[in-house]
Steps between C-alpha positions, in 0.01 A plus 500: 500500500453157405325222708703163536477182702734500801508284803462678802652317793359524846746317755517153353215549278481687173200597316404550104397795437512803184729800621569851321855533366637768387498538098874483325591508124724622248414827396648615166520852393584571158582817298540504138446134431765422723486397822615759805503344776350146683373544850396204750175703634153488614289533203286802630566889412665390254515869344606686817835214487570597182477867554696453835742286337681700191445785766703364809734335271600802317400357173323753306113653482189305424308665267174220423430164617302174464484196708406155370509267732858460658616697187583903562523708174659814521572809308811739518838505562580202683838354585469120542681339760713129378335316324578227732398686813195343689390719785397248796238619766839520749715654269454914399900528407584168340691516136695355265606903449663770714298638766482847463509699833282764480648869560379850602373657804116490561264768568434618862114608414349263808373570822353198644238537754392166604529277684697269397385197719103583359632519146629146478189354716292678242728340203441158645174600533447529110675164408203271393721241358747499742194443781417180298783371355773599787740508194548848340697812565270836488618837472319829483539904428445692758406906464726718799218462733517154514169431309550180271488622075532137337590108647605225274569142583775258322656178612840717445535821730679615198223453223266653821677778488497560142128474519471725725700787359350403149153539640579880617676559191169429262265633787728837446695476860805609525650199751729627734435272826446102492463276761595124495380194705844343472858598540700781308777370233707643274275456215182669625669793657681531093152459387424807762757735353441432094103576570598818719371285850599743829406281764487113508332365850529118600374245703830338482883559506676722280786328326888670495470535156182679508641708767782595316323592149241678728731730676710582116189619374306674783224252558340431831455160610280368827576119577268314742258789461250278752689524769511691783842615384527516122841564341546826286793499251581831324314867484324509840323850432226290271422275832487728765553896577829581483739683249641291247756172590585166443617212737 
């Protein structure tokens, strides 16, 4: 967070006063002397991104790393995306290159057995900056009993979820469900597949895109998962009791 002067207005009156914005910069990770990838991104767990990112992207293994400043240095085979590829805060898929769709079918290991409503309260719950700033995505791993494993915060739901499953990955989780505080696209549920993701739960709408990857490679997605009546896209038996389906 960073503290700026803002006028606040107050019917036909504004006010001076210092407000917490959220924190965005360029984030460069670089491999080998050569840069990987750029990343518009809160400058915070800056690590777990990195970890998160060459994971969900498909791009190979981390193996050491060392962060100076806005500067991530990695070790290990790492495929760079273009080198004229910036990664804004709303863009996870943007390229100069092909996108890659990921392929495969994903593991049916989950169970979940909470509630799904209490899961995302509790997710909201652990969002410091987005309770001061108003201006961050969250998203958090979640064990099959609903109980909440790791939460990062990024001013792009994509970098947020990178964090997250980069934090389980060097706390030695295996992440297999995420929740997200905004919608579902394409991007996060291809994120999902390449780091072996089972269920994806939303506060928002899931995208046709996303429903379509989702359903070719045996995720489960839950869309508006604060409502009264979330939407459940794909293998039904890891939501509720029943044998095996999709819709």
């Amino acid at each position: 967070m960073v503290k700026r002067p803002i006028h606040r207005m107050d019917g036909e009156i504004t006010h001076l006063e210092m407000d917490e914005l959220a924190d965005e910069a360029i984030i460069t990770i670089r491999n080998n002397a050569q840069v990987a990838v750029k990343l518009l991104a809160t400058p915070m767990d800056l690590e777990d991104l990195a970890y998160g990112h060459v994971k969900c992207e498909g791009r190979g293994e981390i193996e050491s790393i060392i962060v100076d400043g806005l500067d991530v240095i990695v070790s290990g085979e790492i495929t760079p995306r273009p080198t004229e590829d910036l990664l804004t805060a709303a863009c996870g898929a943007c390229t100069v290159g092909d996108i890659e769709q990921p392929i495969g079918n994903i593991g049916r290991t989950q169970r979940l057995r909470g509630d799904i409503n209490l899961m995302m309260n509790s997710m909201k719950n652990s969002q410091p900056l987005f309770n001061a700033t108003g201006g961050v995505h969250g998203a958090a791993i979640f064990d099959q009993s609903g109980e909440i494993l790791v939460t990062r915060e990024d001013i792009g739901r994509h970098n947020a979820f990178d964090k997250a499953v980069g934090a389980a990955i060097r706390e030695g989780i295996s992440p297999k469900i995420i929740g997200l505080s905004g919608r579902c696209g394409y991007e996060l549920v291809a994120k999902g597949v390449r780091s072996e993701i089972e269920i994806i739960i939303c506060v928002g709408a899931i995208s046709s895109a996303a429903e379509i990857l989702a359903r070719a490679t045996g995720m489960t997605l839950v869309g508006f998962a604060t409502r009264e009546r979330p939407a459940i896209i794909g293998d039904l038996s890891r939501i509720i009791d029943k044998p095996s389906s999709t819709a």
